[in-house]
N, C-alpha and C positions, 0 to 999 in steps of 0.2 A: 407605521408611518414611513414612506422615503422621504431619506435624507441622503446630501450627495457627501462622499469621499471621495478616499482619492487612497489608492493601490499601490503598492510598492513588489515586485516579483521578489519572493525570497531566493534564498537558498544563491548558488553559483551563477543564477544569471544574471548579466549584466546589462540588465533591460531600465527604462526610463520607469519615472509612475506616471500613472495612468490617473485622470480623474473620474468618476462616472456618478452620473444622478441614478443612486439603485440605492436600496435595501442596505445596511449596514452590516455587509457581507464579511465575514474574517476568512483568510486563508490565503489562496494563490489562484488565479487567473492565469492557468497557463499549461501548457500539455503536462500532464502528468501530476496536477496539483490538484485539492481537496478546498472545499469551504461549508461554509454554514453561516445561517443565521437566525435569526429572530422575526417571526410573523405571527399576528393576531389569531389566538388559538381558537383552531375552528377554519381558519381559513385553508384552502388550497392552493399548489403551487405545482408547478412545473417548468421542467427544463426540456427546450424542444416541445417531439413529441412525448416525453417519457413524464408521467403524473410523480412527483415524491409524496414520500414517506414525510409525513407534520406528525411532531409527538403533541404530546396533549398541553405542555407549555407553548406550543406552538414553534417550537426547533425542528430544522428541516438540515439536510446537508444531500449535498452531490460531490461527483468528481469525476476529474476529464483526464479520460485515457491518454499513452501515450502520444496518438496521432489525432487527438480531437481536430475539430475543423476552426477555422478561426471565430466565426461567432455562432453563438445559439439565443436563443431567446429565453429569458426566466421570465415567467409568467405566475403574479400571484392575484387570488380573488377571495376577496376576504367572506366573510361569513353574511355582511348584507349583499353579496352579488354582483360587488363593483371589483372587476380586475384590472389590474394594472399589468404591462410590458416592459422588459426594459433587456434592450440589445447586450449583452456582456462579449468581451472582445477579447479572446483566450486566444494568449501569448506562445507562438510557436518557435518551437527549439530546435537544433543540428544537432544529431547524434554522431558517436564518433563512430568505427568500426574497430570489434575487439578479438585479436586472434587468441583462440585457445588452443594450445596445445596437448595432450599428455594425456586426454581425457580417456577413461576405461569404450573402445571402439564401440563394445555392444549399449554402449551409451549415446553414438551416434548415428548409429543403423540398429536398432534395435533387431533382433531375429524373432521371426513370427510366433513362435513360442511367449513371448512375453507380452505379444500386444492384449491380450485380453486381459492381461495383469494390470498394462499401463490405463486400459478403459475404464475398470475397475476403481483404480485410484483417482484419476480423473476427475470421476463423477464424487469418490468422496469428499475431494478437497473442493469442487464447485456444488456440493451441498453445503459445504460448512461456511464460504465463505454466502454464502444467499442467504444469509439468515437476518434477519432484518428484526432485534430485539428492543424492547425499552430503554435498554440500558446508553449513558448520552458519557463515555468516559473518556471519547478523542476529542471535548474543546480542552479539556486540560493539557498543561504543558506536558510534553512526552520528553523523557530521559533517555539516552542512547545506550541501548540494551549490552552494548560491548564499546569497548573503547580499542584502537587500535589502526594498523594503516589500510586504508581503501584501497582495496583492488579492482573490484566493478563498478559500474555505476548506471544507475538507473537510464534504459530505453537504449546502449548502446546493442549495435547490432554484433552479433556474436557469430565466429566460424569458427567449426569444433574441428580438430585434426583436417583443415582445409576444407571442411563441409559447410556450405553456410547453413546457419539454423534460425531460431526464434531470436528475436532480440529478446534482452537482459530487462528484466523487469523488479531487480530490488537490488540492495544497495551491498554490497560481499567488503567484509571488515575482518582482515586477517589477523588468526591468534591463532595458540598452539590446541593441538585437538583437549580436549578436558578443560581450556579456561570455562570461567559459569558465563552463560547469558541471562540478563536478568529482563523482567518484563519492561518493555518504555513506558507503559499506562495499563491502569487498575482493565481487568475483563473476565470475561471466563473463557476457558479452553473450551473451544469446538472438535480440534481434530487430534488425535497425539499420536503419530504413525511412529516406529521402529526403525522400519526400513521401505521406503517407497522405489521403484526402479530411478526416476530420476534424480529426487530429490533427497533419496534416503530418511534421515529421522526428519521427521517432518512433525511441525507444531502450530498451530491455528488458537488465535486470540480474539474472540468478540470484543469491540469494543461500543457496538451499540448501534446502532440504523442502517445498519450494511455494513460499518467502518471494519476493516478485521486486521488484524497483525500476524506476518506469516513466515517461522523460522525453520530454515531447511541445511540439509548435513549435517545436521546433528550425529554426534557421537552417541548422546543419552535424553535421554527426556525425563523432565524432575517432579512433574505433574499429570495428572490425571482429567480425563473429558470430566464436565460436567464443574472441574475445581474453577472455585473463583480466585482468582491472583490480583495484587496488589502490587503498584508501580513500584519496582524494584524488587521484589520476591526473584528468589535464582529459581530459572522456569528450566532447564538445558544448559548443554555442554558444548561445546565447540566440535566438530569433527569434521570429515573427509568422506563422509559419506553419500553414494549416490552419485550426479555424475561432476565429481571436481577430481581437481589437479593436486587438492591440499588442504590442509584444514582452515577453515574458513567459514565463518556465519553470514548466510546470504539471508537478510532484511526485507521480507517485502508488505507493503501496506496493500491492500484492497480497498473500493469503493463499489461493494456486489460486485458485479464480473470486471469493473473499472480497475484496469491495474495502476498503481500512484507513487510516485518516487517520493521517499523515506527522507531523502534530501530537502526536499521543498516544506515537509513538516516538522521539522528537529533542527535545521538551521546547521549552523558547524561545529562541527566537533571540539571539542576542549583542546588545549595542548596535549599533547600525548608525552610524559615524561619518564622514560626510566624503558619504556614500551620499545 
């Protein structure tokens, strides 16, 4: 059944709410934010032209990339064949620009010797984050895997030793190399790398319909592919590894190939005391 609400942008931005006659959508309308909801099992939906994933209670979710466009269409058609439209109006944001200094060179010109290494990896962290499972453990509230001061922040554009690069696609919470990260929400491990060229100890979290949780620099990894983890289990270690300046756990959420700031789902940080 639609019923209308009415929206509020989480996280840092300091946007109005929004009202809209749609679906009883929970999350964020806005570049880089995640939602879900609830439709009559059995039915279909889609965003644009892209068809979702309905689980068998009838739970759907998407999410809109950093640079999403201002509207798309969510389209759902229920199981007797009557669909409904409804215009969704995603809130666009200013990124700021962020100099990185210090960073290991062959980190920002790679030498041709490595790129087949970097292809390699590549393809393994975009298998792991494609994996679209039964498992529904991102409506639950998420815990912040580290506690500590923010250095990056999600979709800022990045220049590495004056090179411009990729913008910054997850959220970097500085602590010393060896503090524990622990999981934000219950999943299973997809990917559990050592040492990757960019991103070094690198760790991948299903959390269910594409959603996935992605901890990179790592100094150690505490877990095993295939292990299922429990929100708050210590998953990793804090390190420098890969291409940083310093130890640092950089945060990033997924929506399949959608990258999604970590911000707009966890809301703000606690005081940080004694830290």
């Amino acid at each position: 059944m639609l019923n209308k609400w009415c929206f509020a942008v989480l996280g840092l931005l300091a946007l109005p709410s929004v009202c809209y006659s749609a679906l009883d959508l929970n999350g964020s309308l806005t570049q880089g934010g995640l939602i879900w909801a609830m439709v009559e099992p059995g039915s279909r939906v889609s965003l644009g032209d892209r068809d979702l994933v309905v689980a068998e209670n009838g739970l759907f979710v998407a999410g809109f990339g950093r640079d999403a466009k201002p509207s798309v269409t969510l389209t759902v058609c229920k199981p007797d064949g009557g669909c409904e439209d409804q215009l969704l109006a995603i809130a666009q944001r200013q990124y700021n620009v962020q100099r990185v200094n210090g960073v290991p060179q062959k980190t920002v010109t790679p030498p041709a010797s490595v790129l087949d290494r970097i292809r390699r990896e590549g393809a393994m962290v975009s298998k792991a984050r494609s994996l679209v499972s039964t498992r529904q453990d991102f409506v639950k509230t998420f815990s912040w895997p580290l506690l500590g001061p923010i250095t990056g922040v999600f979709g800022s554009q990045r220049v590495y030793n004056g090179s411009p690069g990729r913008p910054h696609y997850g959220l970097d919470i500085a602590r010393p190399t060896g503090t524990t990260v622990s999981a934000p929400i219950d999943g299973v491990v997809t990917l559990a790398h050592s040492d990757m060229f960019y991103s070094g100890g690198t760790l991948i979290i299903d959390h269910g319909l594409g959603v996935s949780s992605t901890f990179i620099h790592l100094s150690q990894i505490l877990v095993e592919e295939g292990q299922l983890v429990k929100q708050g289990d210590a998953i990793a270690k804090v390190g420098a590894s890969g291409r940083a300046t310093g130890p640092h756990l950089d945060w990033r959420i997924n929506w399949l190939e959608q990258r999604l700031d970590p911000a707009l789902i966890i809301g703000s940080m606690p005081e940080l005391d004694g830290l």
